[in-house]
N, C-alpha and C positions, 0 to 999 in steps of 0.2 A: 504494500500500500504506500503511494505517496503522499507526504504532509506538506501542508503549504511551507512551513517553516522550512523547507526543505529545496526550496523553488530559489532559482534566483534572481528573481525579480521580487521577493518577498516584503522586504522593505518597502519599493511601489507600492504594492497593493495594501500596506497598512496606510502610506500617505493617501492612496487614492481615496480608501473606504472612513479617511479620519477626515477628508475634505466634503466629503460627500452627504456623513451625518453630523457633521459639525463638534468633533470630540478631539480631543490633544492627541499625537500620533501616540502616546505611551498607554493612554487609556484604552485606544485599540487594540495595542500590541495586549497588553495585558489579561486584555480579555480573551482574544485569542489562547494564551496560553491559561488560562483558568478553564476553560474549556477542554480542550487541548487534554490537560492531567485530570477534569473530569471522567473525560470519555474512556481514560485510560484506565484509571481507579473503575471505572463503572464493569470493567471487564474481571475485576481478579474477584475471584468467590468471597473474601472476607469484607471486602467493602460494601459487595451490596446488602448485608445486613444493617450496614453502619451508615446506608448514605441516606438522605436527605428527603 
């Protein structure tokens, strides 16, 4: 599987999507990656008792 994070145009695509909804490019990045370690965490058997 490929991740954006992984792309190299990646940086772009935080400025394009930070200009687009009007957010600081780090609050994008950021969320990106909360995401990101959610999806991840959502996959191993002990967190899904523990998430959210």
């Amino acid at each position: 599987m490929q991740f954006l994070h992984n792309h190299e145009d990646f940086r772009f695509f935080i400025q394009e999507v930070s200009k687009q909804v009007g957010l600081e490019t780090f609050i994008v990045e950021k969320d990106y990656w909360v995401t990101f370690i959610l999806k991840k965490n959502s996959k191993i058997r002990i967190c899904r008792r523990n998430s959210f």
